[in-house]
Each structure stands twice: as structure tokens, then as C-alpha cells.
N, C-alpha and C positions, 0 to 999 in steps of 0.2 A: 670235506673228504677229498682224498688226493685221489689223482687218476694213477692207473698201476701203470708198471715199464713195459713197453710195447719191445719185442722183438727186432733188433737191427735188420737192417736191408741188406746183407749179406747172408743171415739164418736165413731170412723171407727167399732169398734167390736160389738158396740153397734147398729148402724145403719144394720151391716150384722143380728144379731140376731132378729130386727123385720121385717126385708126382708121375713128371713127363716119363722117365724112363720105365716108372712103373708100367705106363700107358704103353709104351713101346712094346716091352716084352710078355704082355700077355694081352696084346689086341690080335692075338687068333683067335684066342677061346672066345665063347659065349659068358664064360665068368669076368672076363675081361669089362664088357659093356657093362653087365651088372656092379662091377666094383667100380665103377668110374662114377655110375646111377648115385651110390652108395653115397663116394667120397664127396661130391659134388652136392647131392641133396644138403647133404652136412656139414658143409661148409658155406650153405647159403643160407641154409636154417638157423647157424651158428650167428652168422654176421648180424642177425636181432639183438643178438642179445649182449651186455656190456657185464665186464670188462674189454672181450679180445672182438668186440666191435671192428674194428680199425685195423685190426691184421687180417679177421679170415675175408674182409672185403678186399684188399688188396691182396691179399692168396686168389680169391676167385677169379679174380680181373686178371692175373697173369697166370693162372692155369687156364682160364679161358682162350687167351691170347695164343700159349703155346701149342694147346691141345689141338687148334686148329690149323697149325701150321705141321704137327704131328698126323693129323688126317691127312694132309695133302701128300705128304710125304710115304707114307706106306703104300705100298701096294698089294690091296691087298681086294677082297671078294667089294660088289658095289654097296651091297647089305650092311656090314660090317662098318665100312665109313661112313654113309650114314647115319649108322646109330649110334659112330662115335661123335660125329657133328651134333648129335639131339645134347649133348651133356652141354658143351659151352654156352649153347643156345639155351638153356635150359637158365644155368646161371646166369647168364647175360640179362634174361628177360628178371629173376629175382633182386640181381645186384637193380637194376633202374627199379623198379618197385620200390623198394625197400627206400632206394636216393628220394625218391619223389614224396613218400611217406614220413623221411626224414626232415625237409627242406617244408614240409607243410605244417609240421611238429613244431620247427622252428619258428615260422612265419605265426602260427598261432600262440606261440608265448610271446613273443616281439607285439603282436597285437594286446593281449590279454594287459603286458607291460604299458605299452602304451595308455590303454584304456583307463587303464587304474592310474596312473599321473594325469591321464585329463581329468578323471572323477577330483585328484587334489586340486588340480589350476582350479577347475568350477567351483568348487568349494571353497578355496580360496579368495574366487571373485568375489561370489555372494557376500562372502564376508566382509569384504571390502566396501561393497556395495552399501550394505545394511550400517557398515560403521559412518558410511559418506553421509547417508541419509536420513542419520542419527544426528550428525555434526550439521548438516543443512537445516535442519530441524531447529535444531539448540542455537544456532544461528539468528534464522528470524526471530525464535523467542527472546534472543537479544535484543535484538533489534525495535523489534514489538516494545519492549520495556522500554529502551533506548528514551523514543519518540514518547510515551508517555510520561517517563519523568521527566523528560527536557518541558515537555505539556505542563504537567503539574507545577514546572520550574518558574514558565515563564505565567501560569495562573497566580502563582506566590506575587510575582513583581506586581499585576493589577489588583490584589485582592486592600490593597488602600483607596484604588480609585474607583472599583467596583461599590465599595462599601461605601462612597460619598455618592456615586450615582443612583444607589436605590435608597441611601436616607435622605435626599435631597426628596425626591417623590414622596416618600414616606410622611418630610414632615410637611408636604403642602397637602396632605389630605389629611394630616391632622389638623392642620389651620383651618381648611376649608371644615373638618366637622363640627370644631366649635364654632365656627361663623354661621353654619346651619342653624346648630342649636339655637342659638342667642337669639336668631331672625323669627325661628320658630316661636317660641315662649312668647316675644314682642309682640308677632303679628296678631296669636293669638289672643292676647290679652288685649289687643286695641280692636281687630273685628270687629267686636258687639259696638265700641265706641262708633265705629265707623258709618254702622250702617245709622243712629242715633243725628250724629251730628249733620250727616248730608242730608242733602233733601234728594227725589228722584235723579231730577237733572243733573246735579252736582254726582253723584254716584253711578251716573254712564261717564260723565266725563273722568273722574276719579278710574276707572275701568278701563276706560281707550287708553289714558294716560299708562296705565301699568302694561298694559298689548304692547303697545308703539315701544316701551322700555324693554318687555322682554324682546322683542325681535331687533333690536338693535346690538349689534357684533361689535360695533366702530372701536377699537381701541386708538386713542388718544394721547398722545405726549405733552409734556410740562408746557413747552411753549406754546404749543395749539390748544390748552386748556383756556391757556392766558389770555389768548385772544378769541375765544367763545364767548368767556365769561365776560369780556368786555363789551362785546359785542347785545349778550343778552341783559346786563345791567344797561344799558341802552334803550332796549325796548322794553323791559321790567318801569322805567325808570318813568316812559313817554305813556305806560300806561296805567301809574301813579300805583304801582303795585310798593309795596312797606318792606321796608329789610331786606332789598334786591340783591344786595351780597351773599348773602348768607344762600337766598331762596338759587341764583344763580349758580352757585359752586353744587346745591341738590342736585338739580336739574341736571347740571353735567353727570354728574355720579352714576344717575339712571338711565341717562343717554340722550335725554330728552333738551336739543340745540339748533334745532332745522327750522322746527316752525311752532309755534310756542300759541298761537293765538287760539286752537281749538279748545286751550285748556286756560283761557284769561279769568272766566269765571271762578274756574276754581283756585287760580291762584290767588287769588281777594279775597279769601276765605280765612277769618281771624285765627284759625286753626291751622293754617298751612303749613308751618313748621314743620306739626304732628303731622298731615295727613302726608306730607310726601318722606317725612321718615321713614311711615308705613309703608311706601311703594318702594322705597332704598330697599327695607327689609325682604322685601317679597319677590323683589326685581335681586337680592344678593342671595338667595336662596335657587335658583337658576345658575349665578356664575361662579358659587362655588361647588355647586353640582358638578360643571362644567370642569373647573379645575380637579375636581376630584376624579374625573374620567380620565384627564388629560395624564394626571401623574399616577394612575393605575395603570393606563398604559404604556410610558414612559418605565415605571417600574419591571411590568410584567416583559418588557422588549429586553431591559439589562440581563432577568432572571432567564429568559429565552434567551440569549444569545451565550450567557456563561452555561446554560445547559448544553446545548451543540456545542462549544467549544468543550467541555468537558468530558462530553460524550465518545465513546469509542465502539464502533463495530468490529464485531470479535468475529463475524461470518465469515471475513476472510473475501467478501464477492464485492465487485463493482456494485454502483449505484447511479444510477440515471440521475444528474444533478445539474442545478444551475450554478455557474465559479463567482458569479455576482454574489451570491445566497451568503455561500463564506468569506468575501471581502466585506461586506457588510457587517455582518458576525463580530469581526474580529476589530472594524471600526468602531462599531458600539460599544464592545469594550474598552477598547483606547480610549473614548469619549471625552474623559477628564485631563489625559495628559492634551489631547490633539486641540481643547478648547482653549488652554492657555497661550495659544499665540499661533497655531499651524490651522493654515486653511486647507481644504481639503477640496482637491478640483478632481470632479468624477469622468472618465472621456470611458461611456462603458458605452461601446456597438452592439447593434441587435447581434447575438449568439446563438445558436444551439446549445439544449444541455447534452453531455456529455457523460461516459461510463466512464468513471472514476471512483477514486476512494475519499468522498467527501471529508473525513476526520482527517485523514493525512495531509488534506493538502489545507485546510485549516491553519496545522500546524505551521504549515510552510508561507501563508499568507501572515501567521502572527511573527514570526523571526523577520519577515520583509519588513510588514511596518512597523516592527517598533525596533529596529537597528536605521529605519530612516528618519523616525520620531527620536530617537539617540544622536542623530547626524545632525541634528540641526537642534538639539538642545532644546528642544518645544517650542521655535520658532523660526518659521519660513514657510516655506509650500511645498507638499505633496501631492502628487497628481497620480492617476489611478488609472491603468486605460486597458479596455480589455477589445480586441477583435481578432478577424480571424483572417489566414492567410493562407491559400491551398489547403492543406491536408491537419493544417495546424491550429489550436486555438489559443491565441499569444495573451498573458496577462503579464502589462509592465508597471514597477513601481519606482517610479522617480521621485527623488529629494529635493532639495538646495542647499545640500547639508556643503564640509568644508573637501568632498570627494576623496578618493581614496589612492593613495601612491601606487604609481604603476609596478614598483618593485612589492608590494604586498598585492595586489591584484590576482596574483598566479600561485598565492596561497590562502588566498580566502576561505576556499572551499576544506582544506586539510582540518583532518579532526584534531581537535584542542588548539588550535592555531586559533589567536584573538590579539584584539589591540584595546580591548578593553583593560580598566584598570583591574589590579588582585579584586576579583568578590564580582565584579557585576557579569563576568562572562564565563561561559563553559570553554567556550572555544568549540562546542558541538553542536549549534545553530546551524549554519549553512551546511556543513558537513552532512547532518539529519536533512537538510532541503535536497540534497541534491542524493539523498539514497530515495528518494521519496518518490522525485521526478523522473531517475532512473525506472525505479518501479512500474513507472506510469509510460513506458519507453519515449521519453520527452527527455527536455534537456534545459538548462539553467544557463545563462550568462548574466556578467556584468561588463557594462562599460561608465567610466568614470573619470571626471577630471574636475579642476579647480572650479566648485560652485556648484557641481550637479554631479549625479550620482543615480545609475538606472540599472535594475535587477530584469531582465524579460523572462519568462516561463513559457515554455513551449510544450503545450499536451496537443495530443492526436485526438483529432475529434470522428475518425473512426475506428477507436477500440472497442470491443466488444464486449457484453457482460463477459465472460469467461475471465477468468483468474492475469 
């Protein structure tokens, strides 16, 4: 809507100058003061209202102006000027009302304006906000994934040497339970013979003999057999005992090499073959028990170490943990490649455990050692060393691999960056290590040259459960 044409300021100067004269030629009368009351109420009343806003204020303000110079100017009764002063005055006080009622009108749209652009900024923000925290969000679930398939990745590359560490166990307690069996059926089929053929004495000694075998641990090598055996066909031999060969290489079997004399009786016994058969059998029914602990153990360590390695806390919270717990872990796993030719030196300090993300850093001990177990082609030395330093608790992994170029050094860390061949690397190994140890507000380095090769890890050993 347009605003209408206001009056030139020559009509306007014109119009004040027959106001004034009006005022001049009839300020005797008492009608005079009354048409002035008139003109002036009405003119101020008027300046409310739009369109001629803007003229009858500027009409007021210079009939005001004159009319008081029109007062001074007559002479006339005291009363009379007076009451022609009450008119300007009159307008005077209306026009400032009206200006201040104006200027507050304004000031309250200008706010209102404002107000309503800040309702958009805020709106605006939130928006932003909610989109950031949507995108931070979808981020770690990246991430999250990231570290689990690299997990899963590098589980693929052990899952041949896993598989040969728990059937290797596997088949020494099948060995061991057919070697149970067999002893069992034997022994028992020869008992009743047992107790027939011996007489009292000969059957305490037959007894001690079996005691003294099972508590005997002594594991023995080829050459140190050779020379027992020679040693007790010697005394087999001096105490005119039959078939010392044969009875000598028993005797080792069961363990029985120290002192041979409490049982002389019973070795003269035309049956001795049989009777210390019996005690092979019964004394190997003990150490394949033995081995079948050994290799349920040994099994159940591989299946416990691929479970924690496997494992993933979704809670999102620290955990009070020993860093030894998962260096180990992740060495047991290795176990097949590290045994073909890498020795493995432990330099672990006493520690505190720490509030950390035990799975995460898992990960970050299996890319150490088997990118050092890769450096050295499964043969040299790895050394392992965990302690602590001020505020920090430092795990380093050193090789003897063939070290790594100072010009590739300073992008180790870069995702897809590898000097592996096509297929064996992501090139998102370390990359995952060092978003890992950031997390954990620590920090990653290597240093490396011709022959050695060392990754150090630095966690804070005062972080707190909190996130």
C-alpha cells in the first residue's frame, strides 16, 4: 500500500499564516479563545490518525510556535493571553505524547522483529545440532564396525593356526584314552593272576614297587636313558637277575633307576616280564591321565583366549583391566606362527590395572604382534615390555625384523597406506591402533632402523570409569 501525497511546505506555511491571522483578528472576543480550543484540540486529535499524520503534526508544531509569539505580541487584557498561551501548550504537551507513543510503537515492532529472527537462528541451531549428533553418531558406528571387521579380518589369518593348536590337544587325549583303555582291560585281566602268583612278601614288594613309580615325575632323554640302562644292566647283571635288557629298559619306563635293591626279590621271579608289564600298565594309566589334563588345558587356554579376542563389549564403559591379560591373549593365539622359529622375551613390570577398553586394545596388541611376527618372517626375537612412567603406563613391542624406511615412517599410521603385498594388508591396521589409543587419550609411536623395529603405547593410568 502506498503512502498518500503530503502537502508541500509552502501550502503548510501558508495554511500556518492564516491560522495566525485568524488568531490576530479575533483575540478580543471570548469566541476567539474558544476557536483556537477548537482548531487546536483538532488538530492534535487529528495527528493519531494516518493518512495526514505527518502534516497536522507539523501544522501543530508551527501554529504552536507562532501562536506564542502572537501572544507576546498583542496587547491586550492579562486574562486573555493567558488563555491564549493554554492552546500551544496544550498541543505542545499532545504532539510529545503522541512522539513518545510513536517511538515506543516502533521500538516494539523492531523487538517483536527481532525476536522472531532469533526464534529462526535457535531453530536453526537445534537443527544443526541434532544433524551433528546424528553424524557423530553414525560415525562411531563406523568406527565400531571398522575395528570389528579388521577383528574378524585378522581372526581369518589365525583361524589355520588356531585350528592346529586345539587339534594338536585334541589328538593327545585321544591317544591318552585309548592308552587308558588298553591298561585298563590288561590290568584287569591280570589282578586275579596277581594276587595267585605272588606270595605275601612278593606282593608288598610288587606294591612299593608301583608307589615309588607313580610318584616319580623324572622325565628323561634318549641319552640319559642310555646311560641308566647301562648302568642298571650292571647291577641287574652282578645280581644274576635273567634277561637284564629287556627287564632294564621296564624299569626305565616306570621310573624305577635310583635304587633297585628293595625290589631284588621280586625281580627273580620267573614271571617278571608279566608282573612289571602290570605295573607299566597301571603306573600308564596315571600319565596318560596326566596328559589328558595337560592337553584339556592347553585346549581349553586356545578356546579362552579366541573367546576374549573375539569378544566385544557393546556397553560402551571402561573396564578395570590387567594390559598383561591381553598381551597374553593375543600371544596364545599366535602360538603356531611364534613357535616356528621367534623367541619370545617377556620384560612385563609390576603394573596397576587400568580403566580402559579391554577389546579395543586387544585389537591394537594383535596388529603389533603380528606386523612384527611379518617383520621378521617367523624368525628372530620379539620382546615385550610393559611399565610405567609418571602418569603413564607404557607397552612396547620390539622386533628384529629388517626395520622400516625413515621416508615411510611418517605414514605408517595413514589409513589404506601399507607396504604389504596386493591381499595380505588393509592398510587399516595401525590406522585402527592409533583411533583406539587416541580414544584412550594416549598416544602411539614408532622408532625404527636397520635390524630393529619398536612400536611404544602410552595409556594414562589415571583415567577414570567414565566414558
Amino acid at each position: 500500500m502506498q503512502s498518500p501525497q503530503l502537502p508541500n511546505l509552502r501550502f503548510l506555511r501558508l495554511l500556518d499564516l492564516a491560522l495566525v491571522t485568524t488568531a490576530i483578528c479575533m483575540v478580543i472576543t471570548d469566541e476567539t479563545v474558544l476557536l483556537f480550543h477548537i482548531v487546536f484540540v483538532l488538530l492534535s486529535v487529528g495527528a493519531f490518525y494516518w493518512p495526514f499524520r505527518a502534516f497536522l503534526l507539523r501544522a501543530v508544531a508551527w501554529v504552536t510556535v507562532d501562536s506564542l509569539y502572537v501572544a507576546q505580541a498583542v496587547s491586550v487584557g492579562k486574562t486573555q493571553v493567558d488563555e491564549l498561551i493554554e492552546i500551544p501548550l496544550m498541543s505542545v504537551i499532545l504532539v510529545t505524547v503522541f512522539l513518545i507513543a510513536q517511538q515506543r510503537s516502533k521500538a516494539e515492532q523492531q523487538a517483536q522483529l527481532l525476536n522472531t529472527e532469533l526464534g529462526l537462528r535457535v531453530q536453526e541451531l537445534n537443527t544443526a545440532n541434532i544433524e551433528l549428533s546424528e553424524s557423530t553418531e553414525k560415525l562411531k558406528q563406523t568406527q565400531t564396525q571398522l575395528i570389528l571387521e579388521e577383528k574378524m579380518s585378522a581372526l581369518g589369518r589365525l583361524v589355520a593356526g588356531i585350528a592346529h593348536e586345539i587339534n594338536t590337544p585334541l589328538g593327545a587325549i585321544q591317544a591318552s584314552a585309548g592308552n587308558i583303555t588298553k591298561a585298563l582291560e590288561e590290568s584287569f585281566e591280570s589282578l586275579p593272576q596277581l594276587l595267585q602268583e605272588l606270595g605275601t612278601e612278593q606282593q608288598a614288594d610288587f606294591f612299593n614297587l608301583l608307589n615309588e613309580a607313580l610318584q616319580s615325575k623324572n622325565f628323561i632323554t634318549y641319552s640319559e636313558k642310555r646311560a641308566l640302562k647301562k648302568t642298571l644292566v650292571s647291577h641287574l647283571e652282578e645280581q644274576e637277575v635273567e634277561n637284564v635288557g629287556h627287564i632294564a629298559d621296564q624299569l626305565i619306563d616306570i621310573g624305577i633307576y635310583k635304587d633297585i635293591k628293595p625290589f631284588l626279590q621280586l625281580l627273580k621271579h620267573p614271571n617278571i616280564d608279566w608282573i612289571l608289564q602290570l605295573a607299566y600298565n597301571l603306573t600308564r594309566l596315571q600319565s596318560n591321565n596326566r596328559t589328558t589334563i595337560n592337553a584339556v588345558e592347553r585346549a581349553a587356554k586356545v578356546v579362552f583366549a579366541l573367546k576374549s579376542y573375539a569378544r566385544y563389549d557393546r556397553s560402551g564403559e571402561r573396564q578395570l583391566t590387567q594390559v598383561t591379560e591381553g598381551l597374553e591373549t593375543v600371544l596364545e593365539l599366535y602360538r603356531n606362527q611364534i613357535k616356528q622359529g621367534i623367541e619370545v622375551v617377556r620384560n612385563y613390570q609390576s603394573i596397576p590395572p587400568i580403566w580402559c577398553y579391554p577389546d579395543e586394545l586387544i585389537q591394537v596388541w594383535t596388529n603389533l604382534i603380528h606386523n612384527a611376527i611379518q617383520a621378521m618372517a617367523n624368525q628372530g626375537t620379539m620382546e615385550i615390555y610393559t611399565l610405567q612412567q609418571d602418569n603413564y603406563l607404557i607397552v612396547k613391542v620390539k622386533d628384529s625384523g629388517s626395520g622400516i624406511p625413515p621416508e615411510l615412517q611418517v605414514r605408517i599410521f595413514e589409513p589404506f597406506f601399507t607396504t604389504k603385498p596386493v591381499g595380505e594388508g588393509s592398510g587399516l591396521g595401525l590406522d585402527i591402533c592409533r583411533k583406539i589409543i587416541d580414544k584412550h587419550q594416549g598416544r602411539i609411536e614408532v622408532a625404527s632402523h636397520s635390524g630393529q623395529t619398536t612400536f611404544s603405547v602410552w595409556l594414562p593410568n589415571n583415567a577414570s570409569r567414565a566414558k
